[in-house]
LOTORTI-593943 format. One record per residue: residue in one letter; x, y, z of N, C-alpha, C in turn. Coordinates in steps of 0.2 Angstrom, whole numbers, padded with zeros to 4 digits, always signed. Example, Ala and Ser with C-alpha at 12.3 -4.5 7.8 and 13.67 -1.06 7.14 Angstrom:
REM residues 2
a+0066-0028+0039+0062-0022+0039+0066-0016+0039s+0064-0011+0035+0068-0005+0036+0064+0000+0039
***
This chain:
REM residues 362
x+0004-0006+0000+0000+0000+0000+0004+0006+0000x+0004+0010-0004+0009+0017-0005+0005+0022+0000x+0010+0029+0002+0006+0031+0006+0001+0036+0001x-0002+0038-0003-0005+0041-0005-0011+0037-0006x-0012+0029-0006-0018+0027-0006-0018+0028+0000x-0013+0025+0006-0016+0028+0013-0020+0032+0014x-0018+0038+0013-0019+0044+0014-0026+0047+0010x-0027+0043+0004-0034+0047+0000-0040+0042-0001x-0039+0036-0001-0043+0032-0001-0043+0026+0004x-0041+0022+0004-0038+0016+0008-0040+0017+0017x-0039+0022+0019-0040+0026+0026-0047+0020+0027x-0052+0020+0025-0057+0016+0026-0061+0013+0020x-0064+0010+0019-0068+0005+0013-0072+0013+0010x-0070+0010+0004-0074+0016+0000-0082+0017+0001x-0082+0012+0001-0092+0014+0002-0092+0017+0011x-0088+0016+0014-0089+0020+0020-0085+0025+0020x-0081+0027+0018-0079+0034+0016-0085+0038+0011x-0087+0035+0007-0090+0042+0003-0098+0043+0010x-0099+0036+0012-0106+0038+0017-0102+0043+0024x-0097+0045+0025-0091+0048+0030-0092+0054+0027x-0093+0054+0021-0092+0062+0016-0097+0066+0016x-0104+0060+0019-0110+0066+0018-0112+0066+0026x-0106+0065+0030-0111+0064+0037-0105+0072+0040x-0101+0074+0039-0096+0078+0042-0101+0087+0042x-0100+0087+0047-0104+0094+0048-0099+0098+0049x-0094+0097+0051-0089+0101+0055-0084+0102+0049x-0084+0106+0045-0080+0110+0041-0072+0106+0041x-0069+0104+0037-0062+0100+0040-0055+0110+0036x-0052+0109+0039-0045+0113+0035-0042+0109+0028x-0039+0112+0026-0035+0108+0019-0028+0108+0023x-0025+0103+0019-0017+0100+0023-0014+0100+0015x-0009+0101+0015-0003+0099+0008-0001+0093+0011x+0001+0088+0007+0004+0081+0008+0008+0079+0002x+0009+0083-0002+0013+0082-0006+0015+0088-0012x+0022+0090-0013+0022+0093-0019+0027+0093-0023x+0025+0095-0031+0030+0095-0035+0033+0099-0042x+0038+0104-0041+0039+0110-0046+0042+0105-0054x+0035+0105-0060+0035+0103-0065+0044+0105-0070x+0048+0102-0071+0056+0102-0073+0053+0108-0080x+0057+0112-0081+0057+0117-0087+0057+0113-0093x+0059+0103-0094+0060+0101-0097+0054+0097-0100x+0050+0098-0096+0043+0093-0096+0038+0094-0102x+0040+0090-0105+0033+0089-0111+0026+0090-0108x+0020+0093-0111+0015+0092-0111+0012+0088-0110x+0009+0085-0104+0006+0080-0103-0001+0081-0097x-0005+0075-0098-0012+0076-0094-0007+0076-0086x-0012+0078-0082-0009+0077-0073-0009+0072-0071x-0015+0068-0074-0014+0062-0070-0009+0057-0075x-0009+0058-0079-0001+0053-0083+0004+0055-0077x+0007+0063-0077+0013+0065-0076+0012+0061-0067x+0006+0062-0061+0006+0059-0055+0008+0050-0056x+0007+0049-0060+0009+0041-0062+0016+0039-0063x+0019+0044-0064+0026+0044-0067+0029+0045-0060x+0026+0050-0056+0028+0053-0050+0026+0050-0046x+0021+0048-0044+0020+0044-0037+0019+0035-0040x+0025+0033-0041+0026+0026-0040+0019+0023-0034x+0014+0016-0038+0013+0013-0036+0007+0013-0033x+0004+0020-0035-0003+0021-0034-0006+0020-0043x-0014+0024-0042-0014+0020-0050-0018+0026-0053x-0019+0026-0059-0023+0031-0061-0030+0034-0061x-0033+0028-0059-0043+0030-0057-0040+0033-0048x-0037+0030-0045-0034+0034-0037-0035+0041-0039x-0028+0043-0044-0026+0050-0045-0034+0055-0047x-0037+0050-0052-0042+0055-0054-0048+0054-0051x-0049+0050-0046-0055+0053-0040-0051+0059-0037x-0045+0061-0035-0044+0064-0030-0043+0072-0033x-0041+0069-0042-0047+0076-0044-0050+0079-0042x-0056+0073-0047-0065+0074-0045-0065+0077-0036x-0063+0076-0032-0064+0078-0025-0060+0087-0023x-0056+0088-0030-0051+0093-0028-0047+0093-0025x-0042+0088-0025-0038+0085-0020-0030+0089-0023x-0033+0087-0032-0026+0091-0035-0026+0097-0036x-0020+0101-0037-0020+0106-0036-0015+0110-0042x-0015+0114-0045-0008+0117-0050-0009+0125-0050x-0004+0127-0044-0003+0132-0044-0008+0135-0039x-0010+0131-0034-0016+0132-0029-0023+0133-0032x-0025+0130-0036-0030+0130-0039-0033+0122-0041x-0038+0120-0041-0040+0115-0041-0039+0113-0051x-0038+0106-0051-0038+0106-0058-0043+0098-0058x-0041+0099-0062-0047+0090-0067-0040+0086-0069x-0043+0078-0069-0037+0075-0072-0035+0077-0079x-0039+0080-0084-0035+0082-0088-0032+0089-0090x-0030+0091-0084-0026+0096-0085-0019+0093-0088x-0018+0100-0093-0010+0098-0095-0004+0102-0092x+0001+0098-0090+0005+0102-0082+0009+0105-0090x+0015+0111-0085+0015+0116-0089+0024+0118-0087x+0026+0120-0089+0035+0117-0087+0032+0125-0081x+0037+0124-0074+0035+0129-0067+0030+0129-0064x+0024+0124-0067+0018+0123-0063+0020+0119-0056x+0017+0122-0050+0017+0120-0043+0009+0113-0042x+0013+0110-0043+0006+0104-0041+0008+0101-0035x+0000+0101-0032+0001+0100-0025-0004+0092-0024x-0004+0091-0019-0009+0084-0017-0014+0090-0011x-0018+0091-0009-0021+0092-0003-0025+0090+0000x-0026+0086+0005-0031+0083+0009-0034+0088+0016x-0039+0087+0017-0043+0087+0022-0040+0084+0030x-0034+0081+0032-0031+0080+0037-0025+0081+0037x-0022+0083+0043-0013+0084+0042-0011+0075+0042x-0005+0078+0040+0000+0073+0035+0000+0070+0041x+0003+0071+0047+0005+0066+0052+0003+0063+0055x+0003+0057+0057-0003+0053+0059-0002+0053+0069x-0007+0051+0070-0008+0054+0080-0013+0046+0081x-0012+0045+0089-0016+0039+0091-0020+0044+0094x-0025+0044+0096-0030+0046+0100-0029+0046+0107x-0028+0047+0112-0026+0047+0120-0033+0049+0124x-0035+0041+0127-0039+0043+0133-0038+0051+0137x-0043+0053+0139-0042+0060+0142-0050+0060+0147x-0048+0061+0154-0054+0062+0157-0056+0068+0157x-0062+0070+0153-0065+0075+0150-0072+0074+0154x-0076+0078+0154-0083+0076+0158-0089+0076+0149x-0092+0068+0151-0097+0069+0145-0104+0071+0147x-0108+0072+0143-0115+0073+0146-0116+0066+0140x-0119+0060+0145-0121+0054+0142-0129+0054+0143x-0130+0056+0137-0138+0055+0138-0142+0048+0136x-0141+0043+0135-0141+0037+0131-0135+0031+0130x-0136+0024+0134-0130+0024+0132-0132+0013+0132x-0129+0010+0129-0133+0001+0129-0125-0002+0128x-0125-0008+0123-0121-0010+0124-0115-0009+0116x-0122-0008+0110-0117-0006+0105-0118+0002+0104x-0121+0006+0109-0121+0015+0105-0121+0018+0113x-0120+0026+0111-0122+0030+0116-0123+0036+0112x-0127+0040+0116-0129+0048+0112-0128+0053+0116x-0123+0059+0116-0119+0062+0119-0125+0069+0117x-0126+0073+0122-0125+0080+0121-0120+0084+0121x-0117+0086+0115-0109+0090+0115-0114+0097+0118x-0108+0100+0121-0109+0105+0121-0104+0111+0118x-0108+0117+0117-0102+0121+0112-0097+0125+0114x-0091+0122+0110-0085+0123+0109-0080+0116+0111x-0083+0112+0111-0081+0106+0112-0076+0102+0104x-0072+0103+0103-0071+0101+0096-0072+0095+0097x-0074+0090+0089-0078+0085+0089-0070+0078+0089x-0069+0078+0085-0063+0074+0083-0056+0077+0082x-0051+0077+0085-0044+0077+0084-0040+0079+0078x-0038+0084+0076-0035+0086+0070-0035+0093+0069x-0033+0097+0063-0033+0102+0063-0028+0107+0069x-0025+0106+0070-0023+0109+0076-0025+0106+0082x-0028+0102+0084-0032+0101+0089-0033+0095+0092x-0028+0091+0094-0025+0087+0095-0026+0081+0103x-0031+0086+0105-0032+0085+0113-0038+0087+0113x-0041+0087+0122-0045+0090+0123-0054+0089+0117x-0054+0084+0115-0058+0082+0109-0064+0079+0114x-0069+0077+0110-0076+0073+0110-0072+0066+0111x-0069+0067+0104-0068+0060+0104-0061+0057+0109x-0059+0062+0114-0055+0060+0117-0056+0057+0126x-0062+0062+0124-0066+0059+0131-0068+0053+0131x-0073+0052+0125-0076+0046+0123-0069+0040+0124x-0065+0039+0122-0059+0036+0122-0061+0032+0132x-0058+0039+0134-0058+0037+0141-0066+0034+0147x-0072+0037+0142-0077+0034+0146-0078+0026+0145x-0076+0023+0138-0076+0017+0137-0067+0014+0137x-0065+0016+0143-0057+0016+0140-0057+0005+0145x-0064+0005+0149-0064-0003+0148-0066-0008+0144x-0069-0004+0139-0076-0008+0135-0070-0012+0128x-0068-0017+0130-0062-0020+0126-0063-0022+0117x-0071-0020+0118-0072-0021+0110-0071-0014+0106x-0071-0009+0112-0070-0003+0108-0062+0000+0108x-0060+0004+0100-0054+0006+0100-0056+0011+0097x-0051+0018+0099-0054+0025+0099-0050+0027+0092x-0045+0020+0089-0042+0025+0084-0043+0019+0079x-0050+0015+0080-0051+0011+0073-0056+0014+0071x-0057+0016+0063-0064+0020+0058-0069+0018+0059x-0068+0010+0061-0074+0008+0062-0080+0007+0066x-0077+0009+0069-0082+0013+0076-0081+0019+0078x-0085+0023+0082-0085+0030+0085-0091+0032+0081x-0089+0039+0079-0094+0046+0076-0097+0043+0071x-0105+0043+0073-0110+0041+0064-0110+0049+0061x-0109+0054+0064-0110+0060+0061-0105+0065+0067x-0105+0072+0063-0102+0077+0068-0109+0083+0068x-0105+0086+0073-0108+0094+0071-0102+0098+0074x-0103+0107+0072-0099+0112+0073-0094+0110+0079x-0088+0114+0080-0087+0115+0087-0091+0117+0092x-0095+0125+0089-0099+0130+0091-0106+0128+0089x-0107+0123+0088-0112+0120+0090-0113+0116+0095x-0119+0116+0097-0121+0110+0104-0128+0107+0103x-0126+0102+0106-0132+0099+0103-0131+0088+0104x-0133+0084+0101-0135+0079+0100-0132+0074+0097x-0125+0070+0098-0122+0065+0094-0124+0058+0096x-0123+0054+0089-0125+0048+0090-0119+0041+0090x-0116+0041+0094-0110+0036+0094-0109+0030+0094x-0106+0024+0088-0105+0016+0090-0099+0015+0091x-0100+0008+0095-0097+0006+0100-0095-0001+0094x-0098+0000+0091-0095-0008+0086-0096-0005+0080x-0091-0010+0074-0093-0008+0068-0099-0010+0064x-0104-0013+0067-0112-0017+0064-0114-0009+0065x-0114-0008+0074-0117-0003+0071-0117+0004+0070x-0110+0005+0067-0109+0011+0064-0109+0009+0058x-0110+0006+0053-0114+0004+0046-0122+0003+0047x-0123+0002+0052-0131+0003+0052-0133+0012+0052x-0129+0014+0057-0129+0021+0058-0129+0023+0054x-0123+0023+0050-0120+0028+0045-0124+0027+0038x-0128+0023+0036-0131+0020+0032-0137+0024+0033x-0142+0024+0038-0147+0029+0039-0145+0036+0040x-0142+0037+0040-0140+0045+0039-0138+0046+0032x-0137+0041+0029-0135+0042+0023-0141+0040+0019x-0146+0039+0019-0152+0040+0016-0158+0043+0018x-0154+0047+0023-0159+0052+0025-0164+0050+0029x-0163+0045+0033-0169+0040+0036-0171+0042+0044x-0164+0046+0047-0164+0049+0053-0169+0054+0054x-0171+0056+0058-0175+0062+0062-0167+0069+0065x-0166+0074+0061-0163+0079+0065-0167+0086+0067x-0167+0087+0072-0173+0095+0072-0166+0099+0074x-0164+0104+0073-0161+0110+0076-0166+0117+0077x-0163+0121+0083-0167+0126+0085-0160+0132+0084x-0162+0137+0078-0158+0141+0079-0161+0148+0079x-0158+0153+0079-0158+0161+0080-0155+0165+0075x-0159+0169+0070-0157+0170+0065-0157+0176+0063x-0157+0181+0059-0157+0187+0059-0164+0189+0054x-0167+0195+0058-0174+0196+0051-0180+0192+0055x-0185+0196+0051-0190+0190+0051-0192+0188+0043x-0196+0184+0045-0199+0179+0040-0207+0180+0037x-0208+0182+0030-0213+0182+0027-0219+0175+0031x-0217+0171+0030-0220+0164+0031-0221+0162+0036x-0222+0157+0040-0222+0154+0046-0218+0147+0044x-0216+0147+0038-0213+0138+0038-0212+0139+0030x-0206+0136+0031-0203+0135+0020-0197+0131+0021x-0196+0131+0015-0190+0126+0013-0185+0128+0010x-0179+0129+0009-0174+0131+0006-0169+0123+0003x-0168+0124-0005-0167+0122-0009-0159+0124-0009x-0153+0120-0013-0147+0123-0016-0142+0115-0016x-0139+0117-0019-0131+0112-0021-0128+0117-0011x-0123+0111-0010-0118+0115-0004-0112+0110-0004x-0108+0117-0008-0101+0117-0010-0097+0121-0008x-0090+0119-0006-0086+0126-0005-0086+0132-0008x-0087+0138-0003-0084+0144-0006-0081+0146-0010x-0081+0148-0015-0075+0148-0023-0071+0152-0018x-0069+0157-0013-0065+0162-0011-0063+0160-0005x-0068+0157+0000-0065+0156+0005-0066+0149+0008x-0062+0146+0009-0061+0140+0008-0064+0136+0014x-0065+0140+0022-0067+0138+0026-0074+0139+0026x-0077+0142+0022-0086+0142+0021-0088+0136+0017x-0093+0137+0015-0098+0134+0012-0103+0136+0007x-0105+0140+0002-0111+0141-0001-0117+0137-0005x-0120+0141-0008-0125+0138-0010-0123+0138-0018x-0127+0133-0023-0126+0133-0028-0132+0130-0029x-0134+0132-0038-0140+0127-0042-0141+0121-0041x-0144+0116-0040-0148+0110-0037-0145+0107-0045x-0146+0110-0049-0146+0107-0057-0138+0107-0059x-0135+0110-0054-0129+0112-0055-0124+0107-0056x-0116+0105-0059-0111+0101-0055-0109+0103-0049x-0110+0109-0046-0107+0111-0041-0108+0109-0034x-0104+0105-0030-0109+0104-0023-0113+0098-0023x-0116+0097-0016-0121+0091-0016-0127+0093-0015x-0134+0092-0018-0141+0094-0013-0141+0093-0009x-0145+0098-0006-0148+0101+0000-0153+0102+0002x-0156+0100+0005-0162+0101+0007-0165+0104+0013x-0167+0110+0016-0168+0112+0022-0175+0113+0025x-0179+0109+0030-0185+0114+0031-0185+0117+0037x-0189+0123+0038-0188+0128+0041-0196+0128+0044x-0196+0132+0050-0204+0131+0054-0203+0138+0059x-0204+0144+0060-0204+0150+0063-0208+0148+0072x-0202+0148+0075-0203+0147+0083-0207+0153+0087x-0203+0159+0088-0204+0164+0089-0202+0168+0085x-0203+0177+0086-0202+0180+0083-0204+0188+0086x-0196+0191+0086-0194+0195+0091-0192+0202+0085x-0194+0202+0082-0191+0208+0076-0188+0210+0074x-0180+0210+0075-0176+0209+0071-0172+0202+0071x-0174+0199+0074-0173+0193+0075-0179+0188+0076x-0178+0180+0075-0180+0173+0074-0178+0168+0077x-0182+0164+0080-0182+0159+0083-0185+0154+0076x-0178+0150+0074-0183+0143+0070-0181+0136+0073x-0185+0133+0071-0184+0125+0069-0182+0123+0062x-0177+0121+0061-0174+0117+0055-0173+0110+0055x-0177+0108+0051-0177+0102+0050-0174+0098+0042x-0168+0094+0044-0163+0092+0039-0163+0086+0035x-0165+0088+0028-0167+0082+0023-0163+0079+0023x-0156+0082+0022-0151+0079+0020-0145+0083+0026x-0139+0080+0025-0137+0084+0032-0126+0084+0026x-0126+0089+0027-0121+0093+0021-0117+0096+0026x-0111+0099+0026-0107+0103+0029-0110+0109+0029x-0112+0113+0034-0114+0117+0036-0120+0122+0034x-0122+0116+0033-0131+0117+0030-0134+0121+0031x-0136+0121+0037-0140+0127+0041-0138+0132+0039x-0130+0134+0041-0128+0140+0041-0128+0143+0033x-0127+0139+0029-0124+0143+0021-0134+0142+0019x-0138+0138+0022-0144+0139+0019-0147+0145+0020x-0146+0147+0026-0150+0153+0032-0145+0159+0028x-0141+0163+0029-0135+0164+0025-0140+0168+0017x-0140+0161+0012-0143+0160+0006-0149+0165+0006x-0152+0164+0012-0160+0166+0010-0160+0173+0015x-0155+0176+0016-0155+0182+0019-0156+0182+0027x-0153+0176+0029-0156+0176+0036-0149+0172+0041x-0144+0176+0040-0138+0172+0043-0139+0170+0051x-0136+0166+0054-0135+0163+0060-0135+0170+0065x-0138+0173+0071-0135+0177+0075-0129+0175+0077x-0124+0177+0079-0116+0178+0081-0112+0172+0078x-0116+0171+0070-0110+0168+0067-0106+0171+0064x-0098+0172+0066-0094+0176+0062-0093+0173+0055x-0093+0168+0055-0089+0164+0050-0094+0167+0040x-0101+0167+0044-0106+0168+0041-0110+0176+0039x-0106+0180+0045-0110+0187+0043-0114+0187+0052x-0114+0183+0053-0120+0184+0057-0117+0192+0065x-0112+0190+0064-0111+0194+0070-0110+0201+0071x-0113+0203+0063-0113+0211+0063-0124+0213+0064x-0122+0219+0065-0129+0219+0068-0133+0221+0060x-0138+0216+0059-0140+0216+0052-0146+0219+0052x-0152+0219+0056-0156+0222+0060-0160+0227+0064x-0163+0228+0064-0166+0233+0069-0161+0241+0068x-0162+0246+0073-0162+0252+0074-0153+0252+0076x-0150+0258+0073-0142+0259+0075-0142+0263+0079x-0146+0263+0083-0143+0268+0090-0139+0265+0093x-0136+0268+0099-0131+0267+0105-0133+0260+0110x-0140+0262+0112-0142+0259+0117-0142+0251+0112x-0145+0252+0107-0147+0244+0102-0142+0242+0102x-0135+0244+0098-0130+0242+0097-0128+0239+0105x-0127+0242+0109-0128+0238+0116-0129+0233+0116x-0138+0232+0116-0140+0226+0118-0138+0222+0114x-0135+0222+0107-0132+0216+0104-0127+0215+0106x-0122+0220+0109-0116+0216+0110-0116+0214+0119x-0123+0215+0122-0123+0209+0126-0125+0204+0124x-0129+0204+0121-0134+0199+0118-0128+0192+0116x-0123+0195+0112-0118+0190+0109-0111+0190+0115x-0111+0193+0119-0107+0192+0124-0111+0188+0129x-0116+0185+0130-0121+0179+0133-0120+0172+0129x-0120+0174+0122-0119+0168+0116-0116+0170+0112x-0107+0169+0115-0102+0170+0110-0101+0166+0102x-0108+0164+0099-0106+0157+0094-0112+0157+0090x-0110+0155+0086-0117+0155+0084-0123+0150+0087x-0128+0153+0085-0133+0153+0090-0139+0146+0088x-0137+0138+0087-0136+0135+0082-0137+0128+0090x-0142+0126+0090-0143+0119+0095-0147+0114+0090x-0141+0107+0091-0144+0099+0086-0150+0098+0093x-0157+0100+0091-0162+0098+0098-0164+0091+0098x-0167+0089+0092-0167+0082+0092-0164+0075+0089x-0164+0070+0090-0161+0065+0085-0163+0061+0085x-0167+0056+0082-0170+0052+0079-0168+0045+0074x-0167+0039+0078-0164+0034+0074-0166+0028+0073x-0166+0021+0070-0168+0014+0073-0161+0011+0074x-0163+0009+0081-0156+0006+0083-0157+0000+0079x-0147+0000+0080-0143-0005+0074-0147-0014+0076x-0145-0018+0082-0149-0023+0085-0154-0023+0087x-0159-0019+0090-0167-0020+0090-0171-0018+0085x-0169-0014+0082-0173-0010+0077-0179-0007+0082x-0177-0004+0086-0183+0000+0089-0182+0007+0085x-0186+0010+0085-0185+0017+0083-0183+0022+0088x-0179+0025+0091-0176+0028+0096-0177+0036+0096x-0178+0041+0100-0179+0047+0099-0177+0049+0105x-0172+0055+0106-0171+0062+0109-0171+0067+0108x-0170+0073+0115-0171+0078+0113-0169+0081+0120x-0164+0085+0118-0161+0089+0122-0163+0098+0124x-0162+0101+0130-0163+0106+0131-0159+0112+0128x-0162+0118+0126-0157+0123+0125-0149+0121+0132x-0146+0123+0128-0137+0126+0133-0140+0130+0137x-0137+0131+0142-0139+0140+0147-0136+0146+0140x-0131+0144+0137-0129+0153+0134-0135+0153+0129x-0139+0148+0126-0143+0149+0120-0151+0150+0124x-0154+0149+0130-0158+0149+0132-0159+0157+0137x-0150+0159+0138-0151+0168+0140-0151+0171+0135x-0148+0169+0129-0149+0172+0124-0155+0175+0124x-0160+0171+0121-0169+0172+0119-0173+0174+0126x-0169+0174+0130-0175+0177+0138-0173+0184+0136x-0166+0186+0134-0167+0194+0133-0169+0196+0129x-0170+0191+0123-0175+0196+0118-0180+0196+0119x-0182+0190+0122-0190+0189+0123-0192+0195+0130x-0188+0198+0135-0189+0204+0139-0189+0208+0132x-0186+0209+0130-0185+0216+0124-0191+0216+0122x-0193+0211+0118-0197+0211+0114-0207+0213+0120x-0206+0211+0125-0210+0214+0130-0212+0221+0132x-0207+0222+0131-0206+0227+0136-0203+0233+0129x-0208+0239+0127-0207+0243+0124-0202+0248+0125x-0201+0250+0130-0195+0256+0132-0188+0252+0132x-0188+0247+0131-0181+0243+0130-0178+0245+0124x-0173+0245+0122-0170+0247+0116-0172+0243+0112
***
């Protein structure tokens, strides 16, 4: 096994890597893992020939999925296998995990176990928790805690694929994970989430109000052409992206701001936020997304105030997984949770909800 198979595909069985690809809620970084300056003397040729000549031992349907994923790169720009390299072009490999590989380290970390049998458990993260180990981030994880709650359960190992996370969510989100403890049933798991079969309710905080009491937002979600840590929206009819499906249901409704339920067809990186976003209604105090400028209401002193207590109560985006819904992998019972606002997301809304009371408030 060469390491570039390692590394792009081989990591896990293909069918369980691409259902891994539609479960990631948690945005990943880009890592370089390989690079090469094209010789001044270099003939014309497609990229994927030239990686065949260059990476001994991998193969060429390898190289050109890792295209199709945008994996390659000439000159930090995504290319297709048949690009023709170019004598000084910078071709790069880029993956989604750094090059170095880490064991996962037990860590006595405090979980909130809200569910727990012999092959799953369902955690309520709380936000700012990162979900899994990487990106800088090395410790201090979901999945490190999880390590040391089950650090006796001898069927489980924290740094096999084949068990742990059937899905993620945000750091800066909280909310509702569904965890295996064996590989039956995170293929059971992960196979329901990948046809859409789950139940997900989120309760988020949104900027604006809403024409409707309830809709649905449509689009492809694909990276940002610019910024490479978002997410946008694209045509459903499009190559760009994967559909997406969002509905929406109006909870309360405090007037420059909203309270909805969303509820998720399909479950895409960063769904909520690039849908909401999309339809003019970004996440309140999501930076990443617009949310944390005041979109809103009246610019006076005292307003502009109460938002920046407002978001200094819910430093994050305003963004809780409330329910989660699944048939467990050996009884096939149908299983259902549902978790409480966090306290920041719960003071959040009691101060607009006084505001919106109480006319002489800002």
């Amino acid at each position: 096994m060469t390491e570039l198979e390692e590394d792009i595909f081989l990591r896990y069985p293909q069918e369980q890597a691409e259902l891994e690809d539609e479960l990631l809620e948690e945005l990943p970084e880009e890592h370089e893992h390989w690079r090469i300056e094209v010789d001044k003397g270099q003939s014309s040729v497609r990229v994927d020939k030239f990686l065949m000549d260059h990476m001994p031992g991998t193969s060429r349907n390898r190289i050109q999925k890792a295209a199709e994923a945008g994996s390659i790169r000439a000159n930090d720009k995504p290319i297709k296998s048949n690009y023709k390299v170019k004598a000084g072009d910078i071709i790069t490999l880029v993956l989604d995990h750094p090059k170095r590989d880490w064991e996962i380290v037990p860590e006595d970390l405090p979980l909130d176990v809200v569910y727990e049998d012999d092959v799953l458990l369902v955690i309520n993260k709380p936000a700012g928790l990162v979900v899994h180990p990487g990106c800088g981030n090395y410790s201090g994880t979901l999945v490190n805690a999880l390590a040391w709650h089950l650090r006796d359960d001898k069927g489980f190992d924290p740094n096999d694929p084949n068990v742990g996370l059937a899905h993620r969510i945000d750091k800066d989100t909280s909310g509702l994970l569904v965890i295996a403890k064996t590989a039956d049933a995170k293929t059971s798991l992960c196979k329901q989430f990948f046809y859409h079969t789950t139940r997900r309710e989120y309760n988020a905080l949104v900027w604006g109000p809403f024409a409707d009491n309830e809709g649905t937002i449509t689009g492809n979600i694909g990276r940002h052409q610019k910024d490479r840590l978002q997410m946008d929206v694209y045509p459903m009819d499009g190559e760009v992206g994967k559909p997406a499906i969002t509905h929406y249901k109006v909870l309360e409704r405090f007037g420059p701001v909203t309270l909805v339920e969303c509820h998720l067809e399909t479950g895409r990186t960063h769904q909520i936020r690039a849908h909401m976003r999309h339809i003019g209604h970004p996440l309140f105090a999501d930076e990443r997304y617009g949310g944390c400028q005041i979109l809103r209401g009246e610019q006076t002193a005292s307003y502009k105030a109460f938002i920046h207590n407002c978001m200094e109560l819910c430093p994050r985006q305003a963004l809780h997984a409330k329910t989660l819904g699944f048939v467990h992998p050996t009884t096939g019972k149908e299983m259902f949770f549902s978790s409480e606002l966090p306290e920041d997301f719960a003071a959040l809304l009691n101060k607009w909800r006084k505001r919106s009371l109480s006319p002489t408030l800002p």
